[in-house]
C-alpha positions in Angstrom: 34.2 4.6 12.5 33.7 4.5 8.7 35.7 6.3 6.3 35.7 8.6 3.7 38.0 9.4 1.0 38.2 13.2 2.0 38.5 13.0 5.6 41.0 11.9 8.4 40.1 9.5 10.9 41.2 7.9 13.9 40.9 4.8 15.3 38.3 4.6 18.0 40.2 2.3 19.9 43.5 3.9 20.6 43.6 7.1 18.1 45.7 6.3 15.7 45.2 7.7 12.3 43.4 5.9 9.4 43.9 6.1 5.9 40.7 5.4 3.5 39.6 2.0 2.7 41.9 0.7 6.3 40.2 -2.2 7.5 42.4 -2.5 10.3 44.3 0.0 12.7 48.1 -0.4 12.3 48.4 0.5 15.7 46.2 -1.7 17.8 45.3 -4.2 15.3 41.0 -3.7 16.0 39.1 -4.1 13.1 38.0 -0.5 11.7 34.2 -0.1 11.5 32.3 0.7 7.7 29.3 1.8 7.2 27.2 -0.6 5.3 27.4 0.4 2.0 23.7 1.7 0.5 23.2 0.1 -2.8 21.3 3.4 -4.6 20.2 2.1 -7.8 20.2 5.2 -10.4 17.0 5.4 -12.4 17.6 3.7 -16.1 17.9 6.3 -18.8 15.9 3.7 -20.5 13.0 3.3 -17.6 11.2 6.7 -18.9 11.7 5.9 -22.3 9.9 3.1 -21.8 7.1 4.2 -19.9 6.0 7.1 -22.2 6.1 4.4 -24.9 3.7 2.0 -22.9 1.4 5.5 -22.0 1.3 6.4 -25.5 0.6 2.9 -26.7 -2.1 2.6 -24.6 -3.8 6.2 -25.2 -3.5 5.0 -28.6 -5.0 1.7 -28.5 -8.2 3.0 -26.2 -8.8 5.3 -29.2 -8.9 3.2 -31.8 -11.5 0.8 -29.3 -13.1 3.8 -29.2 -13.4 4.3 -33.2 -13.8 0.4 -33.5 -17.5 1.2 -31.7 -18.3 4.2 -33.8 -17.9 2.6 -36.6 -19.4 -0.8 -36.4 -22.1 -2.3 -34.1 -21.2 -4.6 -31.6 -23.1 -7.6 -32.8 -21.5 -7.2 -36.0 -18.8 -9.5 -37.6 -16.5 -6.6 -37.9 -16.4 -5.9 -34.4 -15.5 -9.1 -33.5 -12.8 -9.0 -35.6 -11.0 -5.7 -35.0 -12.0 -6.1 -31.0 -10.2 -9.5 -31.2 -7.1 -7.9 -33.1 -6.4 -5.6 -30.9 -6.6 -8.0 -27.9 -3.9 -9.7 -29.5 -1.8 -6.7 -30.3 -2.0 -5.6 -27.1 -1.0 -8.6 -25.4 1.8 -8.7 -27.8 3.0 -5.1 -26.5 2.4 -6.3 -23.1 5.1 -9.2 -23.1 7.7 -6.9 -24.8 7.0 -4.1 -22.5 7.7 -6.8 -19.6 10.8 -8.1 -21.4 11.8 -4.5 -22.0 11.4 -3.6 -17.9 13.1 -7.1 -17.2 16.1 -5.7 -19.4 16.6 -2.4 -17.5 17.1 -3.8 -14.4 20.3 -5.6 -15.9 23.5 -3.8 -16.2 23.0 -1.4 -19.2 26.6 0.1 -19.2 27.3 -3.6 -20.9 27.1 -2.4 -24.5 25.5 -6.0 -25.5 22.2 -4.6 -22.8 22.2 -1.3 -24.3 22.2 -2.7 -28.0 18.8 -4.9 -26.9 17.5 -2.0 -25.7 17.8 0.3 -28.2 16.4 -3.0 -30.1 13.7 -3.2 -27.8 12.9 0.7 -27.9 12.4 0.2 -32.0 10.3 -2.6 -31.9 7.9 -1.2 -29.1 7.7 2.1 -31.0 6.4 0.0 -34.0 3.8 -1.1 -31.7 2.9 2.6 -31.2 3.4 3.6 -34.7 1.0 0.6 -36.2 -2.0 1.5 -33.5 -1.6 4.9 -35.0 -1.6 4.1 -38.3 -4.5 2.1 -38.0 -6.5 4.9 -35.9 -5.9 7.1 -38.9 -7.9 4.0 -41.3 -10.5 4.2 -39.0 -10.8 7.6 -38.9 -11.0 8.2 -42.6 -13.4 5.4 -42.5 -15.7 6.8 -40.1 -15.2 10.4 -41.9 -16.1 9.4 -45.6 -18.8 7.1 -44.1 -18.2 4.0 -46.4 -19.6 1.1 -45.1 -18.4 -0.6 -48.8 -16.3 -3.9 -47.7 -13.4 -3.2 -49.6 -12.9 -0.2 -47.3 -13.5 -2.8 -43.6 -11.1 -5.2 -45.8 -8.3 -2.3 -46.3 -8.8 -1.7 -42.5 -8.7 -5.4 -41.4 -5.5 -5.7 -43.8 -4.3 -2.7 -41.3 -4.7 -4.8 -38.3 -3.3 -7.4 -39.9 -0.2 -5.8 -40.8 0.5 -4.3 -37.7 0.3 -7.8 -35.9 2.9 -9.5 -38.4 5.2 -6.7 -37.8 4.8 -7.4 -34.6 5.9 -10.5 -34.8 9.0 -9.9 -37.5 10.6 -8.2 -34.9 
């Protein structure tokens, strides 16, 4: 018979009355049977946070692959380089969004855990907030229609940038 708080129970043995949390009868001596407690494992506050992060990373990256070919040619040098930048980014994002999942699953009420995760959280929003920085340089570059090379220099500076930030944090 398993018990709950709000509830009187008897023994199933003889009938004597239980109190909560009995784990044997005081009359017969019989052990009292629990229910198996079901380990329900709330969802993390931080679990969404992190997702919508990761979705509007990666929204924000297939945009500026998109610009990336608008802009320059495939067979050209540029290309290459901004293709190859934002392989590395992503990959970058990648292993601290798995860090960042590995952290929600430990204990979060520990104030140390929720410190890194807020830590985490700023650091992937960089991510997010580099990509878009550097759609907006492409953009403007693919409006004014430069094809000057201090303007693909500004923009590989850009990619740059974002990377090493990256990496400070």
């Amino acid at each position: 018979m398993a018990l709950e708080d709000n509830h009187n129970h008897f023994c199933i043995y003889c009938g004597a009355a239980l109190v909560p949390n009995q784990h044997f009868c005081s009359q017969c001596g019989k052990e009292v049977y629990h229910d198996p407690e079901q380990s329900i494992k709330t969802p993390s506050r931080y679990k969404s946070k992190i997702d919508e992060i990761e979705n509007d990373y990666n929204s924000k990256q297939a945009k500026a692959r998109e610009l990336v070919g608008k802009l320059f040619d495939p067979t050209h040098l540029s290309y290459s380089k901004f293709t190859n930048a934002i392989n590395k980014s992503n990959q970058l994002f990648s292993n601290q969004i798995a860090i960042a999942h590995r952290m929600v699953e430990l204990d979060e009420n520990n104030n140390l855990v929720e410190g890194e995760l807020e830590n985490k959280i700023k650091t992937l929003n960089a991510f997010v907030d580099k990509m878009e920085d550097l759609i907006n340089e492409l953009v403007i570059q693919l409006s004014s229609n430069k094809k000057d090379n201090e303007d693909i220099n500004d923009l590989f500076k850009d990619m740059d940038d974002l990377i090493d930030s990256v990496k400070d944090y």
